[in-house]
PLY file of the C-alpha trace (Angstrom):
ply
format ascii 1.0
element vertex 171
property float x
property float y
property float z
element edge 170
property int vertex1
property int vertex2
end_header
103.50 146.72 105.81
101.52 144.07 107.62
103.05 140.51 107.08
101.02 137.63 108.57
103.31 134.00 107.60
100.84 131.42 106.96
102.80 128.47 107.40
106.00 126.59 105.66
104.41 126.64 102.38
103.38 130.50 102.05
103.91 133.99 103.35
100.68 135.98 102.87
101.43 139.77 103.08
99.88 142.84 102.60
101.69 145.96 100.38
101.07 149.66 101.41
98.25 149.63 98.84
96.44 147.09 100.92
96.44 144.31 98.27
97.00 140.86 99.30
100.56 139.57 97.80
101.40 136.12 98.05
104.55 134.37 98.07
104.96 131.30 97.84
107.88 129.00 98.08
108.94 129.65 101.58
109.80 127.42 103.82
110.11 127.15 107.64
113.66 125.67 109.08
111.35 124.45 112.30
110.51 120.88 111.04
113.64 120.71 109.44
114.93 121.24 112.94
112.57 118.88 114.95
112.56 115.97 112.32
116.79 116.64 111.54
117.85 117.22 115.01
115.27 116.28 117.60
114.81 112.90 116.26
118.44 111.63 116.21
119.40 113.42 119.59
116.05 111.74 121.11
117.05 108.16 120.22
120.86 109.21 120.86
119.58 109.85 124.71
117.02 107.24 124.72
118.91 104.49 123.92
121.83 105.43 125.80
119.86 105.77 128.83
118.21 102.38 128.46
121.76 100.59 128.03
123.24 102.39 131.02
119.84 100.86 133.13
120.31 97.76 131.64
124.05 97.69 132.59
122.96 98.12 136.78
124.89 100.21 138.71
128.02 98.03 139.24
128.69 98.81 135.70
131.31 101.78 135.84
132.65 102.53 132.80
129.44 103.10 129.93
131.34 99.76 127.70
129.13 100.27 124.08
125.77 101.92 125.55
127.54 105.42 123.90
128.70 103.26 120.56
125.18 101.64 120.26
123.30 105.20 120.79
125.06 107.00 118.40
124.66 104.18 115.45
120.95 104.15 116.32
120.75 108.02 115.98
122.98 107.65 112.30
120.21 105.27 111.41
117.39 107.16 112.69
118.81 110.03 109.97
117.39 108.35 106.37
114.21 108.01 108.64
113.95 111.59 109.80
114.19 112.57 106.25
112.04 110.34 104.69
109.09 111.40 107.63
110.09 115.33 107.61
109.17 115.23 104.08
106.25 113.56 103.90
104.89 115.26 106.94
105.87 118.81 105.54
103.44 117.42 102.58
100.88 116.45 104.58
100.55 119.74 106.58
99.11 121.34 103.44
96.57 118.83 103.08
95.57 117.60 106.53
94.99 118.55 110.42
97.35 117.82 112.96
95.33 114.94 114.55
95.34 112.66 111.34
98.35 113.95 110.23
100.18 112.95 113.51
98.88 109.58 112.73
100.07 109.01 109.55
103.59 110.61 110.16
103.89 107.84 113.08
102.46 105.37 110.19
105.36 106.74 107.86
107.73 106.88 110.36
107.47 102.97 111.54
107.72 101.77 108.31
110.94 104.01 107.67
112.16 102.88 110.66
112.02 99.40 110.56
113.37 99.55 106.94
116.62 99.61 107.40
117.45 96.88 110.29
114.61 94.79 108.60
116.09 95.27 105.09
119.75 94.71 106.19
118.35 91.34 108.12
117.20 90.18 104.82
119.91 90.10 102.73
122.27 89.10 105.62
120.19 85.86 106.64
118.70 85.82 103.77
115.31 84.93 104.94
112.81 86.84 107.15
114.08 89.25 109.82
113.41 88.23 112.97
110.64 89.62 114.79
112.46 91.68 117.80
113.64 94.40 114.88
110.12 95.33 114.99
110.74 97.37 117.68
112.38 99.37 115.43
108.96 100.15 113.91
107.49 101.04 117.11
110.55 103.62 117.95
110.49 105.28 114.65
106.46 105.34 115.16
107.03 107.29 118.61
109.74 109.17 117.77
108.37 110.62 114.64
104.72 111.38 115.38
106.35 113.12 118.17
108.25 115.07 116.03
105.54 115.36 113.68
103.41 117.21 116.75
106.14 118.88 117.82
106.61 120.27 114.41
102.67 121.68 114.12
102.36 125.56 113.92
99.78 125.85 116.90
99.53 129.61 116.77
96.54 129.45 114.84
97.72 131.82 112.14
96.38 131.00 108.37
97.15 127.85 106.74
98.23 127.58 103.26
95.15 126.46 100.79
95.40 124.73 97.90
94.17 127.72 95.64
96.24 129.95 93.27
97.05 133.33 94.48
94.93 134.93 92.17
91.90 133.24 93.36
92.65 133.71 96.91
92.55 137.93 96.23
88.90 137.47 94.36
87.70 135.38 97.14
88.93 138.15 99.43
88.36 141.07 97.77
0 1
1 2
2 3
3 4
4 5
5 6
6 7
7 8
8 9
9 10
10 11
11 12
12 13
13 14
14 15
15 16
16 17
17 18
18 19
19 20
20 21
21 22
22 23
23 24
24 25
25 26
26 27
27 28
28 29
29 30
30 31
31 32
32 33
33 34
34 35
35 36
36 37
37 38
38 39
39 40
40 41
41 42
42 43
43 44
44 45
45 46
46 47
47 48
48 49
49 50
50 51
51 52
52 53
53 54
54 55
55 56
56 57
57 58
58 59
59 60
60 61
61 62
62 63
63 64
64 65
65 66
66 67
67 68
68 69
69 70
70 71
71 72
72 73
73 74
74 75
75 76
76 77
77 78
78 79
79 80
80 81
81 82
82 83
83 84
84 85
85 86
86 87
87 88
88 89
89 90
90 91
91 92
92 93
93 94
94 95
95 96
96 97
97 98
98 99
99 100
100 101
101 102
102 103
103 104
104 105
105 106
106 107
107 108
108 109
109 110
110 111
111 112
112 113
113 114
114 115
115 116
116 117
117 118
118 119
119 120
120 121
121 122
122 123
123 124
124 125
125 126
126 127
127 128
128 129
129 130
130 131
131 132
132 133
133 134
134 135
135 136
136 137
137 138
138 139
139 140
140 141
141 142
142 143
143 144
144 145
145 146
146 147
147 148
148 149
149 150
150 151
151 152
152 153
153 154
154 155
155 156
156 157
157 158
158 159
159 160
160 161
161 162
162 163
163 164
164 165
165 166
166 167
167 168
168 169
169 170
C-alpha cells in the first residue's frame, strides 16, 4: 500500500484495490514543535544573549539576564499558541509567501498583547511606546516559525474539497 501524507490536515492513501482513501483529521506534531518549542527557546537565547552583551564583560556573574529570558520565553507561550493555530489554518488556504506574512502580522499583535495589555491596566493609560518592540519580536520570531514550519517537500496539499469529489475528479 502506497501512502503519500499530504500535509497536517490529510493523509491521502491508496488501498490494494488502487482506490484513493482519504483520511482526514490528521495532524502533524512539526508546527506544534516549531511554534511550542522553537519559539520560547529562541527568545529564551535571544534575550539572554542580548542582556549578557549589554552587561560588558566585567560583568561576571549573569545577575537577572537568565530571570528576564526565561519570563520572556513564559510570555512568548500564549503567543506561540495563538500564531501556531492560526498559521496551521492558514496553510490550508494560502502559500507560504503570504502566509509567512500574515503569521508575522498575527504574531506581533499577539505579542505585544500581553506587555501592552498589562501596561494598561497598571498605568492605566496608554502603554508606552518601547513595549512595541514586543510587536516586532513576536513578528520575527513567529513568521520565522511560521517558515520554518512549511512542508517544502512539495508533496500534495490538502484542498478544500470533500473526499468524494476528490476520487471523481481523479478517477
Amino acid at each position: 500500500m502506497a501512502d503519500v501524507s499530504a500535509s497536517a490536515v490529510c493523509s491521502v492513501s491508496f488501498d490494494p484495490a488502487g482506490q484513493l482513501t482519504i483520511a482526514e483529521g490528521l495532524t502533524s506534531m512539526k508546527r506544534a514543535l516549531v511554534f511550542m518549542l522553537l519559539a520560547p527557546v529562541s527568545v529564551f537565547f535571544i534575550v539572554f544573549t542580548v542582556l549578557l552583551m549589554l552587561a560588558g564583560p566585567s560583568a561576571k556573574p549573569p545577575g537577572l539576564a537568565p530571570f528576564v529570558a526565561m519570563a520572556l520565553s513564559l510570555l512568548t507561550l500564549p503567543a506561540s499558541a495563538i500564531t501556531g493555530a492560526v498559521d496551521g489554518y492558514l496553510a490550508r488556504v494560502l502559500p507560504i509567501t503570504l502566509r509567512a506574512s500574515l503569521t508575522a502580522i498575527v504574531g506581533a499583535m499577539a505579542g505585544a498583547a500581553v506587555p501592552c495589555g498589562f501596561a494598561f491596566v497598571m498605568l492605566s493609560r496608554l502603554p508606552p511606546p518601547i513595549l512595541m518592540l514586543f510587536a516586532i519580536g513576536g513578528a520575527v520570531v513567529m513568521g520565522a516559525c511560521s517558515l520554518l514550519s512549511c512542508d517544502y517537500s512539495g508533496r500534495l496539499q490538502p484542498s478544500n474539497e470533500s473526499g468524494s469529489s476528490m476520487k471523481n475528479r481523479l478517477a
